[in-house]
C-alpha positions as CSV (number, residue, x, y, z in Angstrom):
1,X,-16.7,39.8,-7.0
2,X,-16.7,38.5,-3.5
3,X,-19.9,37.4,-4.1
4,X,-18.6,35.0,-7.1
5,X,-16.3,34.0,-5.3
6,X,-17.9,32.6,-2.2
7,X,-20.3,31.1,-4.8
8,X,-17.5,29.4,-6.3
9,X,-15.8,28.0,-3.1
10,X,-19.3,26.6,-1.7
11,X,-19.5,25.1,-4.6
12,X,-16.3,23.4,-4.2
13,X,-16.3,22.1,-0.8
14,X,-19.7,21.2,-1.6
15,X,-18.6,18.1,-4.2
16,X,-14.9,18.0,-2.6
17,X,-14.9,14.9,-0.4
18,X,-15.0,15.8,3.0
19,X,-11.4,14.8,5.0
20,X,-9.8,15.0,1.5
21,X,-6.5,16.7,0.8
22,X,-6.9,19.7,-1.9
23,X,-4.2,20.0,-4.3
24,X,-3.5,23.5,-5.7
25,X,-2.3,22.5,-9.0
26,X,-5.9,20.3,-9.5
27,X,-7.6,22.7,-7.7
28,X,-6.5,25.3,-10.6
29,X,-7.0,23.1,-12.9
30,X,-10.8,23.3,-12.1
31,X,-10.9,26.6,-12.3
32,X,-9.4,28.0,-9.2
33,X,-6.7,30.1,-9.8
34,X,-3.5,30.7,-7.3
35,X,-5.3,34.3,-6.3
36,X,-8.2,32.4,-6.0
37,X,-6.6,30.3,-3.4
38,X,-5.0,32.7,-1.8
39,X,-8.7,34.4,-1.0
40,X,-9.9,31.7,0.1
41,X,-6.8,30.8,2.6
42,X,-7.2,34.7,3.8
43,X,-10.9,34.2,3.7
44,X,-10.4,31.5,6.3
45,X,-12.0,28.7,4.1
46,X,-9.2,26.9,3.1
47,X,-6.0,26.2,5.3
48,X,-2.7,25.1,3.8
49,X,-1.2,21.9,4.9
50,X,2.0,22.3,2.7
51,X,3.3,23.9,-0.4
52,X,0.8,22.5,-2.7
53,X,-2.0,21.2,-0.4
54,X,-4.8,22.5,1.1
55,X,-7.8,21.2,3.0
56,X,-10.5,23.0,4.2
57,X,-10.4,25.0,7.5
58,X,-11.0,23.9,10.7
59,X,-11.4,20.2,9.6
60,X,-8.9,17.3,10.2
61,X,-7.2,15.1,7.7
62,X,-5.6,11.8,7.9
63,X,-3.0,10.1,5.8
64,X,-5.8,8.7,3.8
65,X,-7.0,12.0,2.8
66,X,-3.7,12.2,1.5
67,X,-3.8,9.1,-0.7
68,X,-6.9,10.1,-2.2
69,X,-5.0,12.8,-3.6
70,X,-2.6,11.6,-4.9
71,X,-4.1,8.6,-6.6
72,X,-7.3,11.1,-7.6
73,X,-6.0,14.7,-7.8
74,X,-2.5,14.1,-9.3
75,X,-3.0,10.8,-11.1
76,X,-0.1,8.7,-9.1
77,X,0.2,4.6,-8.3
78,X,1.2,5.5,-4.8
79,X,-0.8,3.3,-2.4
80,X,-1.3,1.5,1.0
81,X,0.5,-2.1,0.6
82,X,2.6,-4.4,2.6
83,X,0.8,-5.1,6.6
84,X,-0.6,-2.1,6.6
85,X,-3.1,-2.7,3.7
86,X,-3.6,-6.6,5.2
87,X,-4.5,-4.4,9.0
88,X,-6.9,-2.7,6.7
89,X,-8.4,-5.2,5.4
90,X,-9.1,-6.8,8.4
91,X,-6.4,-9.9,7.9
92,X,-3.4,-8.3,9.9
93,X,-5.3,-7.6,13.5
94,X,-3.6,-10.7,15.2
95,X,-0.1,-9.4,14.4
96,X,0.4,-5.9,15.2
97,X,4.0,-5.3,14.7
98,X,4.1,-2.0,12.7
99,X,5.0,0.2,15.7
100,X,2.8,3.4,14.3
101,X,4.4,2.7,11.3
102,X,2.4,2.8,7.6
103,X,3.5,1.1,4.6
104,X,3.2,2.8,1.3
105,X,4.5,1.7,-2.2
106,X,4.8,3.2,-5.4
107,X,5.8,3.3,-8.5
108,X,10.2,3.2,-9.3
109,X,9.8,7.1,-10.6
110,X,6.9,8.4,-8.6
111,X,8.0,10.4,-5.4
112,X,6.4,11.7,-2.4
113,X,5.4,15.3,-3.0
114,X,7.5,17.0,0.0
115,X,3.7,18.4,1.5
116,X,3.1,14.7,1.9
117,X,6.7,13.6,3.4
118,X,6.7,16.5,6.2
119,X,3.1,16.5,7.4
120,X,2.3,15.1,10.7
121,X,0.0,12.1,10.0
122,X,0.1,10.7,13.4
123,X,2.2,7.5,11.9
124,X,5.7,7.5,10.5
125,X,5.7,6.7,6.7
126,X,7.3,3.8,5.0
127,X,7.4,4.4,1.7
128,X,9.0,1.9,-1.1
129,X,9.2,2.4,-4.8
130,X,9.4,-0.7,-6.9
131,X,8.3,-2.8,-9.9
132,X,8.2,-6.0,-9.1
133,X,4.6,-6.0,-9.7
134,X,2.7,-4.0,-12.1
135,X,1.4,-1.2,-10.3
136,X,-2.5,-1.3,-11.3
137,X,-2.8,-5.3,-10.4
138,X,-4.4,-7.2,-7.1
139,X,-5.3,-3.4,-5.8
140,X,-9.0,-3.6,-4.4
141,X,-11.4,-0.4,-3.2
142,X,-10.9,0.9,0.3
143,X,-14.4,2.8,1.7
144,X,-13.5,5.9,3.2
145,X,-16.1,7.7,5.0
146,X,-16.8,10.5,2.2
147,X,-14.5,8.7,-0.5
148,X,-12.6,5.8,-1.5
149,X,-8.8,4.9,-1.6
150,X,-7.0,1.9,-3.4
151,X,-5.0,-0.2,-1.6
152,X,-3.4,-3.8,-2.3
153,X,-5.7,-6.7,-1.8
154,X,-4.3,-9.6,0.1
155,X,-2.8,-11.3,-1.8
156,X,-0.7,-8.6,-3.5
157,X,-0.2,-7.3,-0.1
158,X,1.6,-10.4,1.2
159,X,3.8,-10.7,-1.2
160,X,4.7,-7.2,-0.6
161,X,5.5,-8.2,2.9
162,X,7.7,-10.9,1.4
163,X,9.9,-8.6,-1.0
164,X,10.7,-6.2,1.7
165,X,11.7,-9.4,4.2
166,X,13.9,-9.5,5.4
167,X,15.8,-6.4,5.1
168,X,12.7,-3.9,6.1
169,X,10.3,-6.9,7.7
170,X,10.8,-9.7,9.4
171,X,10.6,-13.1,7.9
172,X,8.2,-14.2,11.5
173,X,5.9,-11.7,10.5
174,X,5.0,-13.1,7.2
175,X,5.1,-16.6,8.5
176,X,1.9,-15.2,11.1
177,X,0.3,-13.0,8.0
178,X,0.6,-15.7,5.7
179,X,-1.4,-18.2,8.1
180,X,-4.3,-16.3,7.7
181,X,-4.1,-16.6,3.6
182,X,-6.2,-19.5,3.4
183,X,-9.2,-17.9,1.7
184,X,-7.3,-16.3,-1.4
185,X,-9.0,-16.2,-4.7
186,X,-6.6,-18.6,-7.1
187,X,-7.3,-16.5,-10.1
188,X,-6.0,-13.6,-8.5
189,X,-2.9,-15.4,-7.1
190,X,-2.3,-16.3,-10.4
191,X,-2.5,-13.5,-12.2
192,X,0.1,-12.1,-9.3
193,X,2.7,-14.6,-9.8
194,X,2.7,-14.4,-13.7
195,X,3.4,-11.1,-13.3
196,X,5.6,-10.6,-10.3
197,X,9.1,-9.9,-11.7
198,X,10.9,-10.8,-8.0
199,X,12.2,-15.1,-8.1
200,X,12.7,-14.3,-4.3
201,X,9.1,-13.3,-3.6
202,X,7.4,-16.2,-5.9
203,X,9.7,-19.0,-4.5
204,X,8.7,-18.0,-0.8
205,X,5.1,-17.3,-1.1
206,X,4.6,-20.9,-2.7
207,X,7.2,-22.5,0.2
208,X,4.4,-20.7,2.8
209,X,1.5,-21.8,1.0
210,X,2.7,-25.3,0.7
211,X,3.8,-25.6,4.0
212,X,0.8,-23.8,5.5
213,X,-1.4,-25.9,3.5
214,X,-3.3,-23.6,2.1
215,X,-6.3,-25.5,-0.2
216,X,-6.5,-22.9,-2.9
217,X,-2.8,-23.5,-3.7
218,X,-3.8,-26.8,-5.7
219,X,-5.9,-24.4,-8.0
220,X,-2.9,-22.6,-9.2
221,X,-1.2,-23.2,-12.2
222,X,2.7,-22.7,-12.2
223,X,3.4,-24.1,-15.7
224,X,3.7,-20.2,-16.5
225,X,5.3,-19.2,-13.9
226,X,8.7,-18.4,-14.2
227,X,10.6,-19.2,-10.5
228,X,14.0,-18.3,-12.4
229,X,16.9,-20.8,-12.2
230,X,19.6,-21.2,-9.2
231,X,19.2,-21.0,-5.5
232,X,18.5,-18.2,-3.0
233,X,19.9,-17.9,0.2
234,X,17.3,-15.9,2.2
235,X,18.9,-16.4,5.8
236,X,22.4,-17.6,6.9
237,X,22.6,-21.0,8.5
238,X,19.2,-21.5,7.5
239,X,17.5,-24.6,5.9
240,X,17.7,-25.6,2.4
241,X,14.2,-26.3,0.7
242,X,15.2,-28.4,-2.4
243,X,11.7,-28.0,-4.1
244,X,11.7,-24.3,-4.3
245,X,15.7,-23.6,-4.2
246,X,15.5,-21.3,-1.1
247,X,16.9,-21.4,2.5
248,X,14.7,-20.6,5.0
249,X,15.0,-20.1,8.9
250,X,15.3,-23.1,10.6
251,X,12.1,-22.1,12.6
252,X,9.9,-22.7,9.6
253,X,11.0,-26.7,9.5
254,X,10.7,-27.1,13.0
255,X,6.7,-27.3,12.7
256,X,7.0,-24.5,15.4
257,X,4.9,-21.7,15.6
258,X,7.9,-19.0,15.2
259,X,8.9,-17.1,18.4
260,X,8.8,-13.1,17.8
């Protein structure tokens, strides 16, 4: 018997993804019983992170590992968005204001499983639920060493930036990511903003573009686009931007690079 099941749990951490969090409810789905776990955790091959999550002993895991199972093991949307996916991809590097802070959206009913909300991932956790945008678009493939994670490409990531500004980011910060948006694929901005259910985050991520100049924004079609009737008042004493119906801060009509 102890034979079997050493056999069994090489075979495991053989095909598990090294620096991946184990789930015991996927893990028994693949034939590992609770027992089973428990063996191995007494065994010393397995350690528990949480009520629910294992990895394997003596190894480290980041919050990435954690992702991985949730989006793999336990079938969830959750994902990295927002500044921290931009960081990831290499676009946010000139603007580090996160503070140790990681951004993390999902979807308006998934929640993070408790093993995930009190383990110390060496960054606090910022995690929003929402709809705005449906939750399987503008994600792109993020190469982990032994597996990959999905996270928001650019331009889904900015305008997650902009629909948490400016109650949970500030509107400077997106003004500085969204200067470095100039090489955004217009099919996939488009596909974006004919989906994106938020007036607020359409109207501002066109104002930027416009005003940033960005070239690929002449290559989007807004004839179906639907930027919603009305004005919105983003800011208070800000400046009023007849074309898209928004007020702005003043900083972003001053032709200034804004002051953080």
């Amino acid at each position: 018997m102890a034979t079997d099941n050493k056999t069994k749990i090489n075979k495991m951490l053989s095909t598990a993804p090294a620096g991946a969090v184990l789930l015991s409810s996927w893990l028994a789905s693949q034939g590992y019983s609770t027992d089973l776990q428990k063996y191995y955790r007494k065994s010393g091959w397995l350690e528990s992170i949480g009520t629910g999550a294992l990895k394997r002993a003596g190894t480290d895991v980041d919050y990435h590992g954690g992702i991985y199972a949730l989006q793999n093991q336990a079938g969830l949307s959750i994902h990295v968005g927002g500044r921290t996916a931009l960081s990831l991809l290499g676009r946010g590097h000139y603007v580090d204001l996160s503070g140790g802070r990681t951004v993390l959206f999902g979807g308006v009913k998934e929640k993070l499983p408790t093993w995930f909300r009190n383990y110390d991932w060496g960054t606090r956790i910022d995690y929003y639920t929402t709809s705005f945008l449906p939750e399987d678009m503008g994600l792109v493939d993020l190469e982990r060493p032994s597996f990959t994670i999905k996270v928001s490409g650019a331009a889904r990531a900015i305008m997650e930036c902009l629909y948490l500004a400016p109650q949970h980011q500030e509107f400077y910060e997106c003004y500085e990511l969204m200067e470095g948006m100039n090489d955004l694929r217009p099919k996939s901005v488009q596909e974006l903003l004919e989906n994106c259910s938020s007036v607020k985050v359409k109207r501002l991520f066109l104002y930027l573009s416009d005003k940033l100049k960005h070239p690929w924004l002449e290559f989007v079609d807004l004839s179906n686009v639907d930027l919603g009737s009305g004005t919105r008042s983003l800011v208070k004493n800000g400046v009023y931007i007849d074309k898209y119906k928004i007020t702005v801060p003043k900083e972003f009509e001053k032709n200034e690079q804004p002051e953080i």
